[in-house]
FINU-883107 format. One record per residue: residue number from 1; residue in three letters; x negated, y negated, z negated of N, C-alpha, C, O in turn. Coordinates in steps of 0.02 Angstrom, whole numbers, plus 50000, padded with zeros to 5 digits. Last residue first. Example, Ala and Ser with C-alpha at 12.3 -4.5 7.8 and 13.67 -1.06 7.14 Angstrom:
BEGIN
{k: 2	r: SER	npx: 49358	npy: 50112	npz: 49646	capx: 49316	capy: 50053	capz: 49643	cpx: 49355	cpy: 49998	cpz: 49606	opx: 49330	opy: 49943	opz: 49598}
{k: 1	r: ALA	npx: 49340	npy: 50284	npz: 49610	capx: 49385	capy: 50225	capz: 49610	cpx: 49340	cpy: 50165	cpz: 49610	opx: 49288	opy: 50166	opz: 49577}
//
This chain:
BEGIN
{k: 69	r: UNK	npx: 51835	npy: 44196	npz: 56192	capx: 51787	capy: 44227	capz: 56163	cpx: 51733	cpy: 44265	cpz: 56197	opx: 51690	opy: 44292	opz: 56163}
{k: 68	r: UNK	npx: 51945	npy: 44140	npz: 56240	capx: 51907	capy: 44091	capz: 56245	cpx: 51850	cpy: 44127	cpz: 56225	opx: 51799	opy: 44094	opz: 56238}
{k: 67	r: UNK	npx: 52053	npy: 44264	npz: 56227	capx: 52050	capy: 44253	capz: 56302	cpx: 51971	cpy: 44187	cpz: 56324	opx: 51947	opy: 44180	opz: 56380}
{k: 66	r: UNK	npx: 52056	npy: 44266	npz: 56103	capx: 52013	capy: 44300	capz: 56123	cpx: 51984	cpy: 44288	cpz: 56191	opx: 51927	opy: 44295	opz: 56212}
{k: 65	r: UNK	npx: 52050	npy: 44098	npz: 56049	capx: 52101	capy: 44144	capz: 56069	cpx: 52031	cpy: 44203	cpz: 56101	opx: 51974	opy: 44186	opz: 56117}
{k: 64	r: UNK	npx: 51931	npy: 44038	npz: 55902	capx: 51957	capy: 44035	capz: 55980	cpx: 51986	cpy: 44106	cpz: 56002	opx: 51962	opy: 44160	opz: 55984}
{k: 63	r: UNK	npx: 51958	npy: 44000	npz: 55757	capx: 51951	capy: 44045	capz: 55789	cpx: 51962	cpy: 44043	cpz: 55842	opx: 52023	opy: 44044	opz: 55848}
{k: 62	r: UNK	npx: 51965	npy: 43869	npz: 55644	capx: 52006	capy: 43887	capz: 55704	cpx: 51950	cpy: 43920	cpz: 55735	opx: 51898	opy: 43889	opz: 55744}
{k: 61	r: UNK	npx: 51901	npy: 43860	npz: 55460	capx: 51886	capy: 43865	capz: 55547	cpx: 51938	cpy: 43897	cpz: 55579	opx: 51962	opy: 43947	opz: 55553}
{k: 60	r: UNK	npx: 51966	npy: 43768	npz: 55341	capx: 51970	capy: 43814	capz: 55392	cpx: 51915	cpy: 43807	cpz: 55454	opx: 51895	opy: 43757	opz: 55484}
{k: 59	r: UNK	npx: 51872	npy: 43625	npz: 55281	capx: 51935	capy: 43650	capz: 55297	cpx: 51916	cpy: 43715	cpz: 55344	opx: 51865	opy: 43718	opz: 55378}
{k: 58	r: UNK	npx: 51780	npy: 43639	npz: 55110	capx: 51813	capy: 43596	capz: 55190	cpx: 51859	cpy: 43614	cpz: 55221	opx: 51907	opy: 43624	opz: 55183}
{k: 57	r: UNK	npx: 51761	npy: 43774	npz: 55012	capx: 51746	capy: 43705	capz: 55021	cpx: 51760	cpy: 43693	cpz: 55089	opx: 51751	opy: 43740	opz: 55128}
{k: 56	r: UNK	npx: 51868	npy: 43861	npz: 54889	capx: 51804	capy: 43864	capz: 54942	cpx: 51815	cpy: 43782	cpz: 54973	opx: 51860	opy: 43742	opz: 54960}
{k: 55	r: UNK	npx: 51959	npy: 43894	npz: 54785	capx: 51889	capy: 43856	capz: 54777	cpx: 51860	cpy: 43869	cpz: 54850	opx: 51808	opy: 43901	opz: 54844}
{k: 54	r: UNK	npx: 52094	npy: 43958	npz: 54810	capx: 52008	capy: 43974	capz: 54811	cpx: 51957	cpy: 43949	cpz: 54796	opx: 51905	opy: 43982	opz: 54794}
{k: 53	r: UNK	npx: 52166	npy: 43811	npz: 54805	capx: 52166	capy: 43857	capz: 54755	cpx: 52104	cpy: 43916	cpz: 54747	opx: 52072	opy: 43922	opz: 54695}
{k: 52	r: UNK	npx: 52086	npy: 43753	npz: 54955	capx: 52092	capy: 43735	capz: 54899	cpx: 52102	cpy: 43788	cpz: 54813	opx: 52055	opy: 43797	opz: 54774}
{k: 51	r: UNK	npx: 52139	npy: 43889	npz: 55029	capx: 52054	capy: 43846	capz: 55021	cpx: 52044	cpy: 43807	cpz: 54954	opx: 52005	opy: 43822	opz: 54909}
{k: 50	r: UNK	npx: 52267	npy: 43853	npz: 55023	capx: 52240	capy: 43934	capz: 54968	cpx: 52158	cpy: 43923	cpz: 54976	opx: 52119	opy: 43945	opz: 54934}
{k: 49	r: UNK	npx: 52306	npy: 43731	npz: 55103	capx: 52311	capy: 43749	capz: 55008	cpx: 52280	cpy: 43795	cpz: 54983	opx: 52260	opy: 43791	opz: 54924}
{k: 48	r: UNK	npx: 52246	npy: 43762	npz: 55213	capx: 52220	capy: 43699	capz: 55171	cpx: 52233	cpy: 43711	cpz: 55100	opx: 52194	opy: 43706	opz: 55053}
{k: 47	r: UNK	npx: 52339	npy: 43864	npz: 55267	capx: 52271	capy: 43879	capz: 55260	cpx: 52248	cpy: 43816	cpz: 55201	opx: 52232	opy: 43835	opz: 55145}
{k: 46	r: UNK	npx: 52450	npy: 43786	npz: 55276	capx: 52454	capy: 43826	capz: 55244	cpx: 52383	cpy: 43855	cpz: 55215	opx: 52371	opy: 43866	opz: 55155}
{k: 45	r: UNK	npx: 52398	npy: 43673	npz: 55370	capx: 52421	capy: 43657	capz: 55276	cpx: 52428	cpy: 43724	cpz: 55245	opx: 52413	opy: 43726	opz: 55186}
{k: 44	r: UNK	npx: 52367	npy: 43776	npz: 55470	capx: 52313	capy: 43719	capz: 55435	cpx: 52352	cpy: 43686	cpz: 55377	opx: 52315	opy: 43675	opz: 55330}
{k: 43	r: UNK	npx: 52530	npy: 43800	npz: 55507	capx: 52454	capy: 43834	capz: 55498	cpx: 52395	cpy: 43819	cpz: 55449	opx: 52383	opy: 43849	opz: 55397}
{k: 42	r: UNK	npx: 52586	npy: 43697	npz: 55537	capx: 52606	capy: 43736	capz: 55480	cpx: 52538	cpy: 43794	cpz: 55451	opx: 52514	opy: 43815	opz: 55398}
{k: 41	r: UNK	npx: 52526	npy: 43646	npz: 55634	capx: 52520	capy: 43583	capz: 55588	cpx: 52521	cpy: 43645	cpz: 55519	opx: 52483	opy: 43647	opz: 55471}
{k: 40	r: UNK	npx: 52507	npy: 43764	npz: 55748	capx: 52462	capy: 43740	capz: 55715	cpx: 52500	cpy: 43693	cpz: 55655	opx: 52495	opy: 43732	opz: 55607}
{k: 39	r: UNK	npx: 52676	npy: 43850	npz: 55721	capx: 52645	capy: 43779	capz: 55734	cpx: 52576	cpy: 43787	cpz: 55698	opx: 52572	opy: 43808	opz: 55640}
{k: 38	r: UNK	npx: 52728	npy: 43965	npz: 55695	capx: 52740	capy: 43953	capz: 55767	cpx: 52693	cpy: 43877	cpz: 55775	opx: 52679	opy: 43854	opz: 55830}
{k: 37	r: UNK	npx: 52623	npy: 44085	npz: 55596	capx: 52649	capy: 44026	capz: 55597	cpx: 52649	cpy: 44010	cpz: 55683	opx: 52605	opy: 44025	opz: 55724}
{k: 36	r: UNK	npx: 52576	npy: 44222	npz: 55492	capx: 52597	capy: 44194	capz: 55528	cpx: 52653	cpy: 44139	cpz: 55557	opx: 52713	opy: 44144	opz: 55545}
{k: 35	r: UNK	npx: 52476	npy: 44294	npz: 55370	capx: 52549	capy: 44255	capz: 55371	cpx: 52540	cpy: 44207	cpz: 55446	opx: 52498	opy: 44162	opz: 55450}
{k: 34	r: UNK	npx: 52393	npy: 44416	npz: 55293	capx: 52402	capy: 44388	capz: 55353	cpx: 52493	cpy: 44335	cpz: 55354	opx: 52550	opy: 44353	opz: 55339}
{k: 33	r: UNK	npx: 52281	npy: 44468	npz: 55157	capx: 52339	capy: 44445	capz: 55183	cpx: 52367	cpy: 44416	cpz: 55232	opx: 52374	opy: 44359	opz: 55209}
{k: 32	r: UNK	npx: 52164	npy: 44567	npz: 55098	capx: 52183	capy: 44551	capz: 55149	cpx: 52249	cpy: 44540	cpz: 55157	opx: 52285	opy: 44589	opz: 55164}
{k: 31	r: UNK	npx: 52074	npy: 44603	npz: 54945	capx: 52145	capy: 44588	capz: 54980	cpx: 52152	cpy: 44555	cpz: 55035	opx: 52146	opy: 44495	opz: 55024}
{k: 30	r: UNK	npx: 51941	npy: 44553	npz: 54914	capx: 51944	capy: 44626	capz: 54947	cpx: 52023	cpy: 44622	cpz: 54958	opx: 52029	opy: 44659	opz: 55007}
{k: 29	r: UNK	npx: 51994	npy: 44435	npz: 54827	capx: 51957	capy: 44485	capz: 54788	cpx: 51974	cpy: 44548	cpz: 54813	opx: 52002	opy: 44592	opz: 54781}
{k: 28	r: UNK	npx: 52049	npy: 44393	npz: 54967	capx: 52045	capy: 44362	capz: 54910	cpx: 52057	cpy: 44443	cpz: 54868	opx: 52100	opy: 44486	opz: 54872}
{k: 27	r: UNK	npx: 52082	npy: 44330	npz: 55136	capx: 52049	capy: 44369	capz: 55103	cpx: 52043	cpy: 44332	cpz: 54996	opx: 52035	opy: 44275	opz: 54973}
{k: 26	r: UNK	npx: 52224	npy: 44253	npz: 55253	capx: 52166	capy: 44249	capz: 55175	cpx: 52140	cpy: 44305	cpz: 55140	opx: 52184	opy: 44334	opz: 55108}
{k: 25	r: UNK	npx: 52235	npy: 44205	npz: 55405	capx: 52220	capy: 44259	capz: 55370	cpx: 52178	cpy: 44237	cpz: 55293	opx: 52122	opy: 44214	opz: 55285}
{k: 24	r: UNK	npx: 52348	npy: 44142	npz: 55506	capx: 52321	capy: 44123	capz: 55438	cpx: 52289	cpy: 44203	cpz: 55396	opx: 52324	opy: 44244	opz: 55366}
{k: 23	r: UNK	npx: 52399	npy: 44117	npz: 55664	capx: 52384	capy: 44161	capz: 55604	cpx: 52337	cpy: 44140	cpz: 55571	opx: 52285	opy: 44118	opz: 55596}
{k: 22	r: UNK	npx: 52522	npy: 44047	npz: 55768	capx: 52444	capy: 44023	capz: 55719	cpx: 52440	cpy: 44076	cpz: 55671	opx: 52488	opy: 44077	opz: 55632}
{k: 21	r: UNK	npx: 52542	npy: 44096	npz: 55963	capx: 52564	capy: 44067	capz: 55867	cpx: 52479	cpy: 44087	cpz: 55845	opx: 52427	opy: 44112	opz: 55866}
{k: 20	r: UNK	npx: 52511	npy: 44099	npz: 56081	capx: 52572	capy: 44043	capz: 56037	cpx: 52577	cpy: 44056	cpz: 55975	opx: 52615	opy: 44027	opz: 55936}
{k: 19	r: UNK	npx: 52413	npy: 44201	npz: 56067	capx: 52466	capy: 44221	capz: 56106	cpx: 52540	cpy: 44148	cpz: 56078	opx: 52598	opy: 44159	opz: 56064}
{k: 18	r: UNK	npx: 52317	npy: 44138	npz: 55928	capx: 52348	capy: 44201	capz: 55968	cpx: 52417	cpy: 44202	cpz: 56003	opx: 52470	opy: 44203	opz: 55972}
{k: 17	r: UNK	npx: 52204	npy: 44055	npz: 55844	capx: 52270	capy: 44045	capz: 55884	cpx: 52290	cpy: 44123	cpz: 55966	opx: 52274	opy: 44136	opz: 56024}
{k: 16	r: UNK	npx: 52162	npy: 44076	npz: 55661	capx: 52154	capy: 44076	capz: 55717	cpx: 52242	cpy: 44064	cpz: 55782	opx: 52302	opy: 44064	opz: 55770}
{k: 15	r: UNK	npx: 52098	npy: 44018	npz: 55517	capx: 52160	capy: 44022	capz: 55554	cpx: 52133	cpy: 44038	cpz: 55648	opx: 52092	opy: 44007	opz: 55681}
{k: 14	r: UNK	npx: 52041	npy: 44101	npz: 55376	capx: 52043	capy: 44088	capz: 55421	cpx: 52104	cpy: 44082	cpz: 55470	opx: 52150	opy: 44124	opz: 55472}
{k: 13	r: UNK	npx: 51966	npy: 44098	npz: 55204	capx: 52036	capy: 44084	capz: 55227	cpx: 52026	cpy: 44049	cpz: 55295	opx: 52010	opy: 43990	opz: 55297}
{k: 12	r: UNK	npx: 51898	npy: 44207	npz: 55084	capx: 51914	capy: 44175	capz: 55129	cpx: 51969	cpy: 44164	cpz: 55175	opx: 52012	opy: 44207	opz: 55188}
{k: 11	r: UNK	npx: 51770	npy: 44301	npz: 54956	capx: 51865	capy: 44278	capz: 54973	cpx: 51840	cpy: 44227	cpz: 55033	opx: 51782	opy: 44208	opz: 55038}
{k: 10	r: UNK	npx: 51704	npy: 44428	npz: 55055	capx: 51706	capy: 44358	capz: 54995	cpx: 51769	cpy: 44335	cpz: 54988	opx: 51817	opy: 44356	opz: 55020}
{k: 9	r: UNK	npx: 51723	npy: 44593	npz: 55067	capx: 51727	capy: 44537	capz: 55111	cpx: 51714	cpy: 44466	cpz: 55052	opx: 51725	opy: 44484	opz: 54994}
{k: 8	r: UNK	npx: 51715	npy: 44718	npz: 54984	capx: 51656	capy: 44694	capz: 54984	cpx: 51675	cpy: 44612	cpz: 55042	opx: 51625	opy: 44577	opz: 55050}
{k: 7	r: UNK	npx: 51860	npy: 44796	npz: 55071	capx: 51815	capy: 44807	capz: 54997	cpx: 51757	cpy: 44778	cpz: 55044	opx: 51745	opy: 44791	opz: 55103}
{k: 6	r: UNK	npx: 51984	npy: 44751	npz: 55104	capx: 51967	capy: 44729	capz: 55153	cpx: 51886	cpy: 44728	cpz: 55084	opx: 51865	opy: 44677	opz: 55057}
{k: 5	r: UNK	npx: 52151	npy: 44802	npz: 55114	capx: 52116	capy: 44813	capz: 55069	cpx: 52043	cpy: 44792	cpz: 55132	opx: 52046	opy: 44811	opz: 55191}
{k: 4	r: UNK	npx: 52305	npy: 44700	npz: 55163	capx: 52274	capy: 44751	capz: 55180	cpx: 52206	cpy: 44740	cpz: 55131	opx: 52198	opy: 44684	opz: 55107}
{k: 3	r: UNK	npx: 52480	npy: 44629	npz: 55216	capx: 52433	capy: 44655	capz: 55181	cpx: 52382	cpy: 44686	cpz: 55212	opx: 52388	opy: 44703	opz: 55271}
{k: 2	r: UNK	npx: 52582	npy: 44521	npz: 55305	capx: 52542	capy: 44575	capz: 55313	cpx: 52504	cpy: 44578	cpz: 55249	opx: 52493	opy: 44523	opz: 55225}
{k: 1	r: UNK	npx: 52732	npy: 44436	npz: 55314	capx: 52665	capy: 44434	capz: 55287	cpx: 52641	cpy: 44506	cpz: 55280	opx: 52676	opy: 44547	opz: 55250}
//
């Protein structure tokens, strides 16, 4: 799990899909945290809980691979 200072972002919690694996990035009060996962399923529950404990509303957005961008 990655850190990083990320001043003025909202809190939030994105998953995107890179190179076979799922990164989960959560922002939370300007903290940037990154945790990476070999399975979407592990991905999206992981993301689903800190949405939840954040208070933010529905589920994640999946980020398309850059190669889709």
């Amino acid at each position: 799990m990655r850190t990083g200072m990320v001043a003025g972002e909202p809190n939030d919690v994105l998953v995107k899909h890179v190179d076979d694996q799922w990164i989960v990035r959560i922002v939370e009060d300007g903290k940037a945290t990154v945790q990476v996962f070999k399975t979407q399923v592990h991905a999206e529950n992981f993301a689903h809980s800190h949405r939840n404990r954040l208070g933010l509303p529905g589920e994640p957005p999946i980020q398309p691979t850059s190669s889709q961008e």
